[in-house]
VMD Tcl script that builds the backbone (N, CA, C; Angstrom):
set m [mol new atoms 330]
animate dup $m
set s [atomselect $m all]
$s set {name element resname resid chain x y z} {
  {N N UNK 1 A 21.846 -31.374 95.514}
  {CA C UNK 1 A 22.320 -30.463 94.476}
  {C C UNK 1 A 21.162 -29.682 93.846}
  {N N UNK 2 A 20.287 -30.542 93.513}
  {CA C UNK 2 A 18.637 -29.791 93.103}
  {C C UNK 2 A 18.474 -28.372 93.952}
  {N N UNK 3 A 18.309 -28.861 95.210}
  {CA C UNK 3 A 17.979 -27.813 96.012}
  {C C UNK 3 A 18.964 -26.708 96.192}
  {N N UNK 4 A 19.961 -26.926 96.139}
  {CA C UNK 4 A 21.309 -25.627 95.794}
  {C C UNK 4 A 20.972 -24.578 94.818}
  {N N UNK 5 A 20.713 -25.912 93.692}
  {CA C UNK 5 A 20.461 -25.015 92.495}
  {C C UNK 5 A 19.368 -23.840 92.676}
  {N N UNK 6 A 18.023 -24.459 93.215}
  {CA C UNK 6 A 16.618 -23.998 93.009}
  {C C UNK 6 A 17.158 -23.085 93.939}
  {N N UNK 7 A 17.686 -22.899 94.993}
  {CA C UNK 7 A 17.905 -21.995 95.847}
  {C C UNK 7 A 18.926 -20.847 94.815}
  {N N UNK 8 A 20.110 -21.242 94.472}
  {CA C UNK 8 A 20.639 -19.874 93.447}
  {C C UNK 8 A 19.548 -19.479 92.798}
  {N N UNK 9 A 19.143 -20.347 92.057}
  {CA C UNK 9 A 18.325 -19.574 90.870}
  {C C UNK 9 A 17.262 -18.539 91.427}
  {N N UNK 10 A 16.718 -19.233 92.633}
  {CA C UNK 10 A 15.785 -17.995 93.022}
  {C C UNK 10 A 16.825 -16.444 93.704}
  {N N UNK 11 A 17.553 -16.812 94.333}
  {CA C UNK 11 A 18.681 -16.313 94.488}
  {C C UNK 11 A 18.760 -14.833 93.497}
  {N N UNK 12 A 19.269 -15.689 92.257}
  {CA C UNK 12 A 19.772 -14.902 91.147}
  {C C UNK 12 A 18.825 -13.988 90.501}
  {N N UNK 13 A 17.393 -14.702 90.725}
  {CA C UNK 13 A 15.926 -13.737 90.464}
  {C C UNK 13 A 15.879 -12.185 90.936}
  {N N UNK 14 A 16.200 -12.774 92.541}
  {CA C UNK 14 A 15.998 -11.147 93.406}
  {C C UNK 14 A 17.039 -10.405 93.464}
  {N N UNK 15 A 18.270 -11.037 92.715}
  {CA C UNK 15 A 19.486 -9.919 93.238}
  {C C UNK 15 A 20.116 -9.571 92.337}
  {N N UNK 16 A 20.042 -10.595 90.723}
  {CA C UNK 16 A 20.697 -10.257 89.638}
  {C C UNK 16 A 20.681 -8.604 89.332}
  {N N UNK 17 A 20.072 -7.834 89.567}
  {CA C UNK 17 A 20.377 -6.451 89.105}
  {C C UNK 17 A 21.728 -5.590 90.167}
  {N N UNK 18 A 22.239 -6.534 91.185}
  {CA C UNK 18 A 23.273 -5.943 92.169}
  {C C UNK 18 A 24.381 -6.621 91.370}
  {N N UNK 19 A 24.596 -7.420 90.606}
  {CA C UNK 19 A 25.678 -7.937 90.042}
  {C C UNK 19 A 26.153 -7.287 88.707}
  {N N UNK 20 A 27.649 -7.694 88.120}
  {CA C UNK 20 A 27.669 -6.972 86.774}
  {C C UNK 20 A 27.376 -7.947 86.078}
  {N N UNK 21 A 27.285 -6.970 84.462}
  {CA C UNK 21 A 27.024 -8.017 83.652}
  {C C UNK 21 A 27.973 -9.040 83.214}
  {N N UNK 22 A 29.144 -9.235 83.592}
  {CA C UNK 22 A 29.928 -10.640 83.153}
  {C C UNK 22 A 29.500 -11.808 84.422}
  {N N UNK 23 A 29.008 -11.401 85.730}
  {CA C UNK 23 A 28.320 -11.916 86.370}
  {C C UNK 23 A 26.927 -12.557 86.199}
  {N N UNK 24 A 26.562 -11.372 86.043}
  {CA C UNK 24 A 24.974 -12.079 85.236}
  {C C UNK 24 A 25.092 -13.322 84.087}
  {N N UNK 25 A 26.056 -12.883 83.364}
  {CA C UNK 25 A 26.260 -13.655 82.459}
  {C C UNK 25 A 26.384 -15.550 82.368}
  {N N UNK 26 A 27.531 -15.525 83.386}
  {CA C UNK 26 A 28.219 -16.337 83.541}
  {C C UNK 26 A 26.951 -17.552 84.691}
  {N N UNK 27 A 26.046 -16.523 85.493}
  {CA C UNK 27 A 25.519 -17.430 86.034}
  {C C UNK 27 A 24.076 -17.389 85.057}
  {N N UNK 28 A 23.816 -16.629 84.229}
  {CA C UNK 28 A 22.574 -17.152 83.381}
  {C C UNK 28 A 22.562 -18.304 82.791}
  {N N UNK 29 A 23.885 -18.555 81.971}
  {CA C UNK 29 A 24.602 -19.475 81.247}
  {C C UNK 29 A 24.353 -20.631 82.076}
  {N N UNK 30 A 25.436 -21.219 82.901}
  {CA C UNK 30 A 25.823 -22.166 84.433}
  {C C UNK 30 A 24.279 -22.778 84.512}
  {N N UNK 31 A 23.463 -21.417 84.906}
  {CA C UNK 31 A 22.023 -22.451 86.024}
  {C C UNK 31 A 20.371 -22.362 84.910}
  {N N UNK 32 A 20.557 -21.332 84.495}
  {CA C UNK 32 A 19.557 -21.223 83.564}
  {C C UNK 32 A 19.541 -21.980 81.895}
  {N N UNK 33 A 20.924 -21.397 81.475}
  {CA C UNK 33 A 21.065 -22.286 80.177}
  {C C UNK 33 A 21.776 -23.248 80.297}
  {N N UNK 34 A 22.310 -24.115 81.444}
  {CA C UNK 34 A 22.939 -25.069 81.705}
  {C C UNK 34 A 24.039 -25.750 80.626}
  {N N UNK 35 A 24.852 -24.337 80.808}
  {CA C UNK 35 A 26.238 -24.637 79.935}
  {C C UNK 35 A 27.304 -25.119 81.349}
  {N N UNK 36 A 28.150 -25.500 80.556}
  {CA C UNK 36 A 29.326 -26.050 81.415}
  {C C UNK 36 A 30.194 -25.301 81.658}
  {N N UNK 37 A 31.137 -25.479 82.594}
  {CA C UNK 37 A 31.804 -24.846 82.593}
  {C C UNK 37 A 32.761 -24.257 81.528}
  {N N UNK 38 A 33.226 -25.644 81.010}
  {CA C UNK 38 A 34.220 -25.311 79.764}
  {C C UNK 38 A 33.643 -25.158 78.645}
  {N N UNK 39 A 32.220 -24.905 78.184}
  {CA C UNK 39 A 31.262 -24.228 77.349}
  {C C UNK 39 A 31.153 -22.398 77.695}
  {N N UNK 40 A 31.109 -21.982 78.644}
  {CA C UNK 40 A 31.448 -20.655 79.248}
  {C C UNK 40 A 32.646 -19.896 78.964}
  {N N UNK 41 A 33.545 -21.082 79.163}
  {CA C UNK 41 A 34.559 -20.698 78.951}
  {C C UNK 41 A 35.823 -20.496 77.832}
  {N N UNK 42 A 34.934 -21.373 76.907}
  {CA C UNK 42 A 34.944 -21.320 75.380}
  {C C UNK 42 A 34.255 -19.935 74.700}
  {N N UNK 43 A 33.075 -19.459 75.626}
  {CA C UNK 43 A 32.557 -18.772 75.001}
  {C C UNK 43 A 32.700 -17.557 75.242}
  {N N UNK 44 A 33.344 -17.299 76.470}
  {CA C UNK 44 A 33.985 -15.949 76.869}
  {C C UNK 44 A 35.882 -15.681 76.144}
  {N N UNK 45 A 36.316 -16.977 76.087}
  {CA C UNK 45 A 37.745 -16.811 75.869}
  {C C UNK 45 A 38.626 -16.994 77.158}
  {N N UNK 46 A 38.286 -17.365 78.029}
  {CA C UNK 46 A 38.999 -17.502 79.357}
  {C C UNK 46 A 38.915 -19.116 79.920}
  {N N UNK 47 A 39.468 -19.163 81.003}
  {CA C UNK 47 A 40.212 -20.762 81.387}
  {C C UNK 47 A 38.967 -20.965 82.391}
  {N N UNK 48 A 38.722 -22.204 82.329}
  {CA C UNK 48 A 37.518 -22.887 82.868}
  {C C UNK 48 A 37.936 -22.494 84.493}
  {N N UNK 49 A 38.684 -22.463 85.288}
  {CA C UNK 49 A 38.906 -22.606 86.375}
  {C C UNK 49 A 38.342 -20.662 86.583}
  {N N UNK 50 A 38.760 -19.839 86.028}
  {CA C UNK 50 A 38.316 -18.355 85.502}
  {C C UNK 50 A 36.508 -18.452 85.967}
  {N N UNK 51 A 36.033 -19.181 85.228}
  {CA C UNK 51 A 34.753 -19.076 85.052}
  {C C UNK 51 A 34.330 -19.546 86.112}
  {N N UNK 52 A 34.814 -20.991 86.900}
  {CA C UNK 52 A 34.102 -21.736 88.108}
  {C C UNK 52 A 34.487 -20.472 89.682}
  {N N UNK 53 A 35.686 -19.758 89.151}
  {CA C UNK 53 A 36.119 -18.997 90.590}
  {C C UNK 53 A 34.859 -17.743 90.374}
  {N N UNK 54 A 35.067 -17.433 89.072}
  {CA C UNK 54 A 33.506 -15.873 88.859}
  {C C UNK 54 A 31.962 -16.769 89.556}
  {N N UNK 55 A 31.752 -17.953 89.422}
  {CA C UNK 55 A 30.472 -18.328 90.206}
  {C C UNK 55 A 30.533 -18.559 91.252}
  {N N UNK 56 A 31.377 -19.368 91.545}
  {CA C UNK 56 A 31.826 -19.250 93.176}
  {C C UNK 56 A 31.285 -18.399 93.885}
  {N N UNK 57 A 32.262 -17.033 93.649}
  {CA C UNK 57 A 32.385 -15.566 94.351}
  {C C UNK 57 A 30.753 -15.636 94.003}
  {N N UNK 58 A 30.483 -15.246 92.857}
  {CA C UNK 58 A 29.104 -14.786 92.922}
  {C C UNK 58 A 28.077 -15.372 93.712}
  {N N UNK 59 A 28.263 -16.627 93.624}
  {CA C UNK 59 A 26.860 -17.515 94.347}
  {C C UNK 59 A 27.462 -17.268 95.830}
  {N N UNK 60 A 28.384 -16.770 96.775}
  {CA C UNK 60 A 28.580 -16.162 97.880}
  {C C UNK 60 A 28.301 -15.107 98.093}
  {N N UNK 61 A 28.093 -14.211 96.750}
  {CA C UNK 61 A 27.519 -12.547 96.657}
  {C C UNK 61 A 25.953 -12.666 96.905}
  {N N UNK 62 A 25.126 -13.402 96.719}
  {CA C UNK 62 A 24.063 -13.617 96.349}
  {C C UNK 62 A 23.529 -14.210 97.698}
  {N N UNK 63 A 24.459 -15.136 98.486}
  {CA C UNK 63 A 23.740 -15.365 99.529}
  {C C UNK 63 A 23.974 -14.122 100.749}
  {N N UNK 64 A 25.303 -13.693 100.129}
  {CA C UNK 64 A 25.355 -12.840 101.119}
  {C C UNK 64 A 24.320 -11.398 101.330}
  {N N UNK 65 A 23.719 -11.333 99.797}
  {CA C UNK 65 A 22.712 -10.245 99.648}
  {C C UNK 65 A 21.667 -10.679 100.432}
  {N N UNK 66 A 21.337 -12.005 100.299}
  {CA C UNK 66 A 20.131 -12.384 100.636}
  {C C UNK 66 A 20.486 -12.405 102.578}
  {N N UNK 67 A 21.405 -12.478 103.095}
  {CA C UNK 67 A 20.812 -12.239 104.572}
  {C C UNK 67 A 21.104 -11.160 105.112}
  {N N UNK 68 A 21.567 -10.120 104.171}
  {CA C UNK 68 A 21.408 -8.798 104.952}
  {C C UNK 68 A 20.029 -8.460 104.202}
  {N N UNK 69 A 19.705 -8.739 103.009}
  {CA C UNK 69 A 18.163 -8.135 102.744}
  {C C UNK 69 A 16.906 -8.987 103.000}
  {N N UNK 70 A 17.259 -10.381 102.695}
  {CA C UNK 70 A 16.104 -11.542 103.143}
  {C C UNK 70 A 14.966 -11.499 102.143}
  {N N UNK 71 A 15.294 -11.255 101.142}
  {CA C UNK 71 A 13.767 -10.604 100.091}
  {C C UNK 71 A 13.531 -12.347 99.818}
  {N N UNK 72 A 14.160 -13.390 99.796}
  {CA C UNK 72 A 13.971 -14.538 98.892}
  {C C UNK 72 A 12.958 -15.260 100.280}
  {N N UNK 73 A 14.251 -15.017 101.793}
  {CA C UNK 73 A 13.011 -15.206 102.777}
  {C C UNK 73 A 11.516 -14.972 103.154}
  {N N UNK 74 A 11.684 -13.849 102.333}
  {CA C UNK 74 A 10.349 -12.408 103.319}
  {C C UNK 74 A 8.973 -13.837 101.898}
  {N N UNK 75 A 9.648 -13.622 100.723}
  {CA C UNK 75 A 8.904 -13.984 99.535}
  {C C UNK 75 A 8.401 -15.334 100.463}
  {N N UNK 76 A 9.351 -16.517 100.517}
  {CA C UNK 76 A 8.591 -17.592 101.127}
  {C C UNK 76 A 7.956 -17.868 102.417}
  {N N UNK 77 A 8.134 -16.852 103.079}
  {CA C UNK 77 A 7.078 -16.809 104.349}
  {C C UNK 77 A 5.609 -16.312 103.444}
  {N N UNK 78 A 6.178 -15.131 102.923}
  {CA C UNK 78 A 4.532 -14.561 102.120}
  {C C UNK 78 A 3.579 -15.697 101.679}
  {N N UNK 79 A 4.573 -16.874 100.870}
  {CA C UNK 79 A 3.984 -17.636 100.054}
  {C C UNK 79 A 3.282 -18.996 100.697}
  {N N UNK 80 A 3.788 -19.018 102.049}
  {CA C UNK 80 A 3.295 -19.920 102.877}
  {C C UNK 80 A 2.173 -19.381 104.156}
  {N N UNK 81 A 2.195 -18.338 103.898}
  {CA C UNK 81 A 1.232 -17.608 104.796}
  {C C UNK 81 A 0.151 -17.585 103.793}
  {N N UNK 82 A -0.240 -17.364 102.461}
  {CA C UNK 82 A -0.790 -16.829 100.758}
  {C C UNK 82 A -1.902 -18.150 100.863}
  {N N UNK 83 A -0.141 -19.295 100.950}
  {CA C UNK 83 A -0.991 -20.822 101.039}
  {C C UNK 83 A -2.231 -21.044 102.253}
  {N N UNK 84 A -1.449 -20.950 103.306}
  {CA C UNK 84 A -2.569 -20.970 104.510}
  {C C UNK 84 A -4.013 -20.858 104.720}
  {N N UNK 85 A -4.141 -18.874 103.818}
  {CA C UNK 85 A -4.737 -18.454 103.645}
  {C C UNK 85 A -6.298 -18.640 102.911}
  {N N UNK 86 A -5.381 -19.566 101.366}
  {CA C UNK 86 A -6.252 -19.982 100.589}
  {C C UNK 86 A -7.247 -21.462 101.249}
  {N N UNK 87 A -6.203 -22.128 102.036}
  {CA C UNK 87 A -6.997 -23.203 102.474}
  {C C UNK 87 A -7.963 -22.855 103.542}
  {N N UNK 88 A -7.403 -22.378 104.160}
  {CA C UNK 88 A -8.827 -21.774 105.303}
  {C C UNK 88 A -9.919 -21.194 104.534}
  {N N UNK 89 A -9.755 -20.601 103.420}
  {CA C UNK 89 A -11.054 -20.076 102.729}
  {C C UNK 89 A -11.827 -21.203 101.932}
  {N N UNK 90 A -11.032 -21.737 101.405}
  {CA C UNK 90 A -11.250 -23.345 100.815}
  {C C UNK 90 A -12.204 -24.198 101.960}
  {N N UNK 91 A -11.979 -23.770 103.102}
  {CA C UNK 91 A -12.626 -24.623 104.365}
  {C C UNK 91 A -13.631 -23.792 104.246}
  {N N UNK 92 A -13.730 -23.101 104.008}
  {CA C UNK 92 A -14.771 -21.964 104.959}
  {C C UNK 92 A -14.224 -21.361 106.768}
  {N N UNK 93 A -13.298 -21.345 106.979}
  {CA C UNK 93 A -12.572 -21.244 108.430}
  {C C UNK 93 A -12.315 -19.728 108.613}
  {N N UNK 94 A -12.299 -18.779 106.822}
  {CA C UNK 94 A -11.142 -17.830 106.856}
  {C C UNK 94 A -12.597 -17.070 107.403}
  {N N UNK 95 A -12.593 -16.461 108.864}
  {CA C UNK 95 A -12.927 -15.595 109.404}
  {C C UNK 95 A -12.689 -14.039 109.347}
  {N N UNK 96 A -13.265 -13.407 110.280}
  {CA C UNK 96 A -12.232 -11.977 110.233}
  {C C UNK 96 A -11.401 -12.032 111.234}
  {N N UNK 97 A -11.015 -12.907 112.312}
  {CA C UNK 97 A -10.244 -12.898 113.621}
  {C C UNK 97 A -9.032 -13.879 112.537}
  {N N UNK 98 A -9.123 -15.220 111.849}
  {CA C UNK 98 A -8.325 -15.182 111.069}
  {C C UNK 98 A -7.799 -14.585 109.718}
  {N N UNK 99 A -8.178 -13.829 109.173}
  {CA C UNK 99 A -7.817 -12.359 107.833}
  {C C UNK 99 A -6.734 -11.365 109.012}
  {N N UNK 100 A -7.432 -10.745 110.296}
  {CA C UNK 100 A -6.862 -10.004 110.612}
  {C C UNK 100 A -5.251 -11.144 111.031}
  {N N UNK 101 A -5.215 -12.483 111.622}
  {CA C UNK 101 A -3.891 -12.960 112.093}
  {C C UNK 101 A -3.209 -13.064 110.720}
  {N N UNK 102 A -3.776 -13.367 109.325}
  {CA C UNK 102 A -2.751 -13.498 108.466}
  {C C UNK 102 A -2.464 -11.949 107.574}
  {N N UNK 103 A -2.938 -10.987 107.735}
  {CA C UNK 103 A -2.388 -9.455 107.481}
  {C C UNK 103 A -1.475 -9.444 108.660}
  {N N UNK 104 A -1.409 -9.795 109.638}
  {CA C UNK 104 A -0.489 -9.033 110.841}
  {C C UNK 104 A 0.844 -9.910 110.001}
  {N N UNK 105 A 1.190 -10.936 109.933}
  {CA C UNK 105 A 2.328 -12.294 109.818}
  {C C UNK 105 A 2.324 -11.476 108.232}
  {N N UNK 106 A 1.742 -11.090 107.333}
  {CA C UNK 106 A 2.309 -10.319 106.264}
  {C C UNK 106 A 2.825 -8.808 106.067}
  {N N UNK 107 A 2.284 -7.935 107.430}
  {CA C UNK 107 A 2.660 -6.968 107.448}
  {C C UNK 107 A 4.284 -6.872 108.215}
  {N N UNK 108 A 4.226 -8.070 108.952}
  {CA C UNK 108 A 5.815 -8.184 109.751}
  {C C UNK 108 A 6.705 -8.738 109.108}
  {N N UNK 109 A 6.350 -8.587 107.296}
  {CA C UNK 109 A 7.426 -9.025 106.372}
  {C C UNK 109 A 7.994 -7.643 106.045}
  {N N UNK 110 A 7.314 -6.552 106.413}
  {CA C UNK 110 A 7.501 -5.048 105.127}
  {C C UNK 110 A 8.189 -4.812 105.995}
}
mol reanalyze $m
mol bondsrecalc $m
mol representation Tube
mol addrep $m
């Protein structure tokens, strides 16, 4: 469940501006301010089942953004290539034959 979450939330980072705002809302609330459902739904005026079907849909909007655009992907390849990077320099390893292999594996993110 952790990992669901951490996955929306990053999710909700890169795409929240494609959603509306009763969307935004409802999942700021849910994963960020970790209201409940029937706290949401107290606080909008609508029936808890209302509020769990608006995240639903949304957290399916969100993945679905993410594999036609992949920005949450492209980010954690970057960040594991970033990592790589730093340790080979940390070694003393980071060459220019390795600088040029980790620009190529970051340029085949753009």
């Amino acid at each position: 469940m952790l990992e669901k979450t951490t996955r929306i939330n990053y999710l909700f980072d890169f795409y929240q501006a494609l959603l509306t705002p009763k969307q935004r809302n409802y999942m700021s609330l849910y994963y960020l301010d970790d209201f409940s459902l029937g706290e949401i739904a107290e606080e909008f005026q609508v029936s808890r089942q209302a509020v769990y079907d608006n995240i639903k849909r949304t957290e399916a909007m969100l993945e679905d953004y993410e594999e036609k655009l992949k920005l949450f992907h492209k980010y954690q390849k970057r960040k594991k290539v970033t990592k790589q990077m730093k340790l080979c320099l940390d070694e003393g390893k980071l060459d220019k034959v390795m600088l040029e292999h980790y620009i190529g594996l970051l340029d085949e993110l753009d």
